[in-house]
C-alpha positions as CSV (number, residue, x, y, z in Angstrom):
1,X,-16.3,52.9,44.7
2,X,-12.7,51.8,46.1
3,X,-11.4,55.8,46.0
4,X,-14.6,56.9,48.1
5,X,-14.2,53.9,50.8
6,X,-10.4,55.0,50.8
7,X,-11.2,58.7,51.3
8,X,-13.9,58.1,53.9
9,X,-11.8,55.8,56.1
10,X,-9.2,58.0,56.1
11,X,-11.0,61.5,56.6
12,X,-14.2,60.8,58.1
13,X,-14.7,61.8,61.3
14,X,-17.9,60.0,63.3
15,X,-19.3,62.8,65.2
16,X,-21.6,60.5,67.4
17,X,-25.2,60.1,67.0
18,X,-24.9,58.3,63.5
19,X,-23.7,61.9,62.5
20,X,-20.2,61.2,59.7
21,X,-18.5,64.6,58.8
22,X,-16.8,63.9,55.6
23,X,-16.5,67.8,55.1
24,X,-13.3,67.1,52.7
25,X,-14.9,65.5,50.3
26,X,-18.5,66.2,49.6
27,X,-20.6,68.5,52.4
28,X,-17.8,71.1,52.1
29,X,-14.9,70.9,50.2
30,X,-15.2,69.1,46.8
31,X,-12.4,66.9,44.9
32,X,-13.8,67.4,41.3
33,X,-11.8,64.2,40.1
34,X,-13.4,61.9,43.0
35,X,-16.7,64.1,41.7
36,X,-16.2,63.3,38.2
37,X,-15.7,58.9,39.1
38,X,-18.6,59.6,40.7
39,X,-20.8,60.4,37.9
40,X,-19.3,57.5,35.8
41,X,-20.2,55.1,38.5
42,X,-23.9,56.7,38.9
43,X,-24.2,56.4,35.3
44,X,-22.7,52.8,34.7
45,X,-24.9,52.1,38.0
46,X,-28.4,53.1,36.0
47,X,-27.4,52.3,32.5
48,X,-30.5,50.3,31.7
49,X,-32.4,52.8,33.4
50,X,-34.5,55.4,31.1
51,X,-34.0,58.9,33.0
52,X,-35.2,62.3,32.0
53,X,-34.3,64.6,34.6
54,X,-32.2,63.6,38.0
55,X,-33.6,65.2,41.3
56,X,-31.3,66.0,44.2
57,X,-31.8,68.4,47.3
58,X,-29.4,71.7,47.9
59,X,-26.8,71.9,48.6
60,X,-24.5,68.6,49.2
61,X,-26.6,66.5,46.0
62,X,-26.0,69.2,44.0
63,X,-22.6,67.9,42.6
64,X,-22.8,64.5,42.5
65,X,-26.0,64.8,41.0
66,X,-24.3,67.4,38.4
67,X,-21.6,64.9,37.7
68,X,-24.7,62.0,37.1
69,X,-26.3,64.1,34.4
70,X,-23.0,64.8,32.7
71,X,-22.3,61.3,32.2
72,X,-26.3,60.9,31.4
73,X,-26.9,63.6,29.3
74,X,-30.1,64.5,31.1
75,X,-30.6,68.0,33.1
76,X,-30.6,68.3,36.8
77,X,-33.4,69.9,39.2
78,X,-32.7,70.8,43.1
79,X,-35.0,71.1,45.7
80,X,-34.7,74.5,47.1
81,X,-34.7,75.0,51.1
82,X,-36.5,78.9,50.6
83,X,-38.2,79.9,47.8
84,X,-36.9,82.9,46.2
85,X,-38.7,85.5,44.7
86,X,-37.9,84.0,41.3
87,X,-39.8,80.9,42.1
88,X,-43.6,82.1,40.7
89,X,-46.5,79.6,40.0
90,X,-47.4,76.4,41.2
91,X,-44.5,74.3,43.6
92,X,-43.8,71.4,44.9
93,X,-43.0,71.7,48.7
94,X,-42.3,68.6,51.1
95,X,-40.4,69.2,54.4
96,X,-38.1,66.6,56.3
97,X,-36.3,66.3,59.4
98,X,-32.5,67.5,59.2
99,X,-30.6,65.4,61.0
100,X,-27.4,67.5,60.7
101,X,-29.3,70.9,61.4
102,X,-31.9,70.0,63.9
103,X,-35.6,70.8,63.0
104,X,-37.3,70.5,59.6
105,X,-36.1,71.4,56.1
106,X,-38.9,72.6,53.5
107,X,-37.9,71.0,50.0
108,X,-39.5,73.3,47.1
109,X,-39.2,72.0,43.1
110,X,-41.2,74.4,40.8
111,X,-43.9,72.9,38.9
112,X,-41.9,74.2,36.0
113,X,-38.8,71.5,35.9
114,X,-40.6,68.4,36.9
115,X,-43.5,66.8,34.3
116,X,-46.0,64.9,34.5
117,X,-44.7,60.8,33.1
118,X,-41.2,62.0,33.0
119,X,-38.5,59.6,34.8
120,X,-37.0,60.6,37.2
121,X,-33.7,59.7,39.1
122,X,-33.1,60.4,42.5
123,X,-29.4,61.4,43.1
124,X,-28.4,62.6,47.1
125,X,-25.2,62.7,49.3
126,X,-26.6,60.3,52.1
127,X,-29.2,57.7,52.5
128,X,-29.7,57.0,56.5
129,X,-33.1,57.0,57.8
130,X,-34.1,58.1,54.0
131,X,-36.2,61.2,55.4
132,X,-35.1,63.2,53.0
133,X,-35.1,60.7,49.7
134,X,-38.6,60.0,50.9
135,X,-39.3,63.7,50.8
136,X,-38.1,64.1,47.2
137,X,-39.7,61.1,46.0
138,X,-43.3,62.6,47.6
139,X,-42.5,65.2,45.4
140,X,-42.1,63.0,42.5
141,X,-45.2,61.3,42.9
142,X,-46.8,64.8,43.6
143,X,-45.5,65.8,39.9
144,X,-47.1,62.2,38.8
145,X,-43.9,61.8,37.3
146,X,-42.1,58.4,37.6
147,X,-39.5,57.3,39.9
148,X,-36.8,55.3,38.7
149,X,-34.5,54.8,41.2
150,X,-32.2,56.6,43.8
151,X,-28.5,56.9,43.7
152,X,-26.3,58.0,47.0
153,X,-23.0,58.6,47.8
154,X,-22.9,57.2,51.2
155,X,-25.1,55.1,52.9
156,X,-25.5,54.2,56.4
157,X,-27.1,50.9,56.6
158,X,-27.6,50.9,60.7
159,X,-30.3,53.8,60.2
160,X,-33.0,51.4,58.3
161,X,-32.8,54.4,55.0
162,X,-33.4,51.9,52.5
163,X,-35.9,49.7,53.9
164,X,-38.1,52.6,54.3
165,X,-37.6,53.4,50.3
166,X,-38.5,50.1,49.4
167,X,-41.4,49.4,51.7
168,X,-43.0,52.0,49.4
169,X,-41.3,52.0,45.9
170,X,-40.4,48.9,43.4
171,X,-36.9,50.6,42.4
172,X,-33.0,50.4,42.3
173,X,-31.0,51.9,44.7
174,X,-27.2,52.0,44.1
175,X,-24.5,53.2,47.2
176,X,-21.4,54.4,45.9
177,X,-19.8,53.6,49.5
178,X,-22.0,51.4,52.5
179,X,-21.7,52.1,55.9
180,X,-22.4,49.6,58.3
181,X,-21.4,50.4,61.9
182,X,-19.9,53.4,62.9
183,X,-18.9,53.6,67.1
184,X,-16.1,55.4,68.8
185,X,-13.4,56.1,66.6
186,X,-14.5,53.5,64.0
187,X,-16.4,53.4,60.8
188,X,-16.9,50.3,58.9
189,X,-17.4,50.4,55.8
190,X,-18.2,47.1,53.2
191,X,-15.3,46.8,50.9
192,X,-16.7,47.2,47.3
């Protein structure tokens, strides 16, 4: 997605330690017209794809995985980092490592928004060392619903993410902007 690669290049910031603050644009501050593109190239990305419900974690998927189910027409479930007391009955909880906040993350879905043979489309800001998108997919399988394939915004290709995803699952996984070295001042990015 051209306007991403443009908006990254020019307000990234690489904090060191494969850490990319792009605070401006999605893990802070949103532009809801760069939010909006985004859902029409998540849903042009998994046109041929038969989705039910997308599945993002809170809080940074929670808008491009918003923007996704507008353009699909299909509802959106996020995985909750504390349960409230709202969230009775049977859950799904997975934990992963954070590697923005240090330490592990719990994951929690209620059993109530995530069915049995439903399809299910994985929608997140980042795909590095795909910790977390393996997280949500356990809970997928733990739903024995079906997973369809994972969307990201950004993906660092240097941390081995996507590899990992498809050691273990047959699917599509679309990029809306690829990282593939980022040292010192510089991020490279692949020029869609």
């Amino acid at each position: 997605m051209k306007e991403l690669v443009k908006r990254i290049q020019a307000e990234g910031k690489n904090l060191g330690e494969g850490i990319l603050k792009v605070d401006s644009l999605i893990n802070h501050q949103l532009d809801p017209q760069l939010m909006v593109g985004m859902g029409k190239e998540f849903a042009e990305k998994f046109a041929d794809v038969e989705i039910d419900r997308i599945l993002t974690a809170e809080i940074s998927g929670i808008a491009p995985a918003l923007m996704a189910g507008m353009e699909l027409g299909v509802p959106i479930v996020y995985a909750r980092k504390k349960k409230p007391i709202t969230m009775a009955g049977p859950v799904f909880l997975e934990t992963a490592p954070s590697h923005t906040k240090g330490g592990e993350t719990m994951l929690l879905v209620s059993s109530e928004f995530l069915h049995e043979d439903e399809n299910i489309l994985i929608i997140d800001d980042f795909l590095a060392t795909g910790k977390t998108l393996m997280a949500l997919a356990r809970i997928v399988m733990s739903a024995k619903a079906n997973l369809v394939g994972v969307g990201v915004v950004v993906e660092k290709t240097f941390e081995g993410g996507r590899d990992r995803m498809l050691d273990k699952y047959d699917i599509p996984i679309h990029a809306l902007a690829t990282i593939t070295n980022m040292e010192g001042e510089t991020i490279t990015l692949l020029d869609e």
